[in-house]
N, C-alpha and C positions, 0 to 999 in steps of 0.2 A: 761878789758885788762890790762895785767901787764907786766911790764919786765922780763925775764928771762935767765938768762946768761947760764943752762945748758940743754935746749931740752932732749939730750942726757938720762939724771937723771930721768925727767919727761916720755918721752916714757917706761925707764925701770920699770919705778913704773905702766904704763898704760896698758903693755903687758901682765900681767897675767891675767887680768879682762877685759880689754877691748877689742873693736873691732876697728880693724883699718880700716876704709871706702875708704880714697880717699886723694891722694895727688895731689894738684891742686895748678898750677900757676893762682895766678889771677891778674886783674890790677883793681884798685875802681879811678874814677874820680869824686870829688867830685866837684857840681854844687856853685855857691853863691847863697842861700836862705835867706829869713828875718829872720825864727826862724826854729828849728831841723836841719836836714843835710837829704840831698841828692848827693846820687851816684848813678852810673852806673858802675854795676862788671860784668867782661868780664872774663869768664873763657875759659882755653881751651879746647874743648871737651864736654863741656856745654851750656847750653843758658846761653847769658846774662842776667841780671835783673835790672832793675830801682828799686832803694830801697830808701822809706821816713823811717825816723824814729828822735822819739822826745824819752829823757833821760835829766833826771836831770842833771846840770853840777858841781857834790860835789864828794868830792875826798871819795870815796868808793863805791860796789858794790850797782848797781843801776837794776831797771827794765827798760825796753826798751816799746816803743809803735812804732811798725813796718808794716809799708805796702808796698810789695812789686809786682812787675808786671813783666810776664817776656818782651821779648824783640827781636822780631825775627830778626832787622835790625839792633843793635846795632852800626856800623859805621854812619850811618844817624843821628842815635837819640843825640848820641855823639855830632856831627855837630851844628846838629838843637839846644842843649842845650847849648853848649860853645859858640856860638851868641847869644841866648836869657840870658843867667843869669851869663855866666862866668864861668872859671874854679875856685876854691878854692885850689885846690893838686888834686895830683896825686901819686897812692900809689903801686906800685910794691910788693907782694910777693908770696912767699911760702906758700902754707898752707896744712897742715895735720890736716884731718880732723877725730878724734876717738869716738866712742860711749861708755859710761859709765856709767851706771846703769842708762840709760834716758838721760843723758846730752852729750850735743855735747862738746868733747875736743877739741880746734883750738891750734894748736901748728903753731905758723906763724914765719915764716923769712924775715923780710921788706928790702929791697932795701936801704943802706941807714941811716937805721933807727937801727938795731939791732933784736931781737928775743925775742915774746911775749908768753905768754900762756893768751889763755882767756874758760872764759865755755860761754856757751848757753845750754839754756833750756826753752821749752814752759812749763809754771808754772799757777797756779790755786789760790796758797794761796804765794803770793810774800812775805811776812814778814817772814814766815819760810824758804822759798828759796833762801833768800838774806843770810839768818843768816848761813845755810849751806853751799852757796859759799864764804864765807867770811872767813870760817873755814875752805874748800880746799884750798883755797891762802895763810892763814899762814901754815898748813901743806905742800906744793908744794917743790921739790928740785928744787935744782937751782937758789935761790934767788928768785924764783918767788914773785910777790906779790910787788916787787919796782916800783915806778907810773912810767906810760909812761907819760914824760915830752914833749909831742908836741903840743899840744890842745885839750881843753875844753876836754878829756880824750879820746881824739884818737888819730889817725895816722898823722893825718894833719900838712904837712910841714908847710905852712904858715898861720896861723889862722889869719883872719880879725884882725884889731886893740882893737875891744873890746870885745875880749873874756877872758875866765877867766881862772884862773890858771889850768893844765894838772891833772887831779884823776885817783887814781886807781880804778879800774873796773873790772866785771865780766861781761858782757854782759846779763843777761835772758833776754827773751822774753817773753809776756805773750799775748794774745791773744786781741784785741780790744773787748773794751766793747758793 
């Protein structure tokens, strides 16, 4: 995920080639865990989903290790969670969601926070995946590509006391081994 001061630039570069999917409000709550992060994203018009996931915490484009469930009661599990483990943040945005040559474009609007670009991609060979999102982010308008300075390289308002400095990022995914 990176900062991006002009959306605007980046759609226009995204609309000759790409597909535009889905513009969705969503809200991510995230849990207090010992290690990775856990949320629950609530979209509208969607199911929710419980989502684990573990990522390096170094300032550049990283792989993800993600698992996700969906979530038919969402208000309940909410509940049930912000009494067992605590809230960590609470993250309000926008999100446009585009498809481009395989990779998902998020062009996000946070609550708060400002306006990010991030990719996602389910990847096979991460070394070469890393190297080619790493070269969309300095190619991006908009200034894309400046870190999102909130935590450990996400959106999180209030990061625990020992976490580490904010990286920039691209999100991929790659499949559990």
């Amino acid at each position: 995920k990176a900062r991006c001061a002009d959306l605007a630039a980046v759609r226009a570069r995204l609309e000759p080639g790409a597909r535009h999917e889905a513009t969705l409000p969503q809200r991510d709550t995230y849990f207090v865990v010992r290690h990775g992060r856990l949320k629950l994203r609530e979209t509208s018009g969607g199911p929710a989903r419980l989502i684990f996931y573990e990522r390096p915490d170094v300032a550049t484009v990283k792989p993800s290790r993600i698992h996700l469930a969906e979530i038919a009661d969402a208000p309940a599990l909410r509940a049930l969670l912000e009494t067992a483990l605590g809230v960590r943040a609470r993250v309000v945005k926008r999100r446009e969601i585009w498809r481009w040559q395989g990779v998902q474009v998020h062009l996000d609007t946070v609550d708060g926070l400002g306006t990010f670009l991030e990719f996602e991609a389910v990847i096979e060979d991460a070394p070469a995946a890393l190297a080619r999102a790493e070269e969309h982010l300095r190619r991006a308008p908009g200034r894309a590509g400046r870190p999102a300075h909130h935590a450990r390289g996400g959106l999180l308002r209030r990061p625990p006391r020992r976490t580490r400095p904010a990286a920039r990022v691209a999100r991929l995914h790659h499949p559990p081994r």
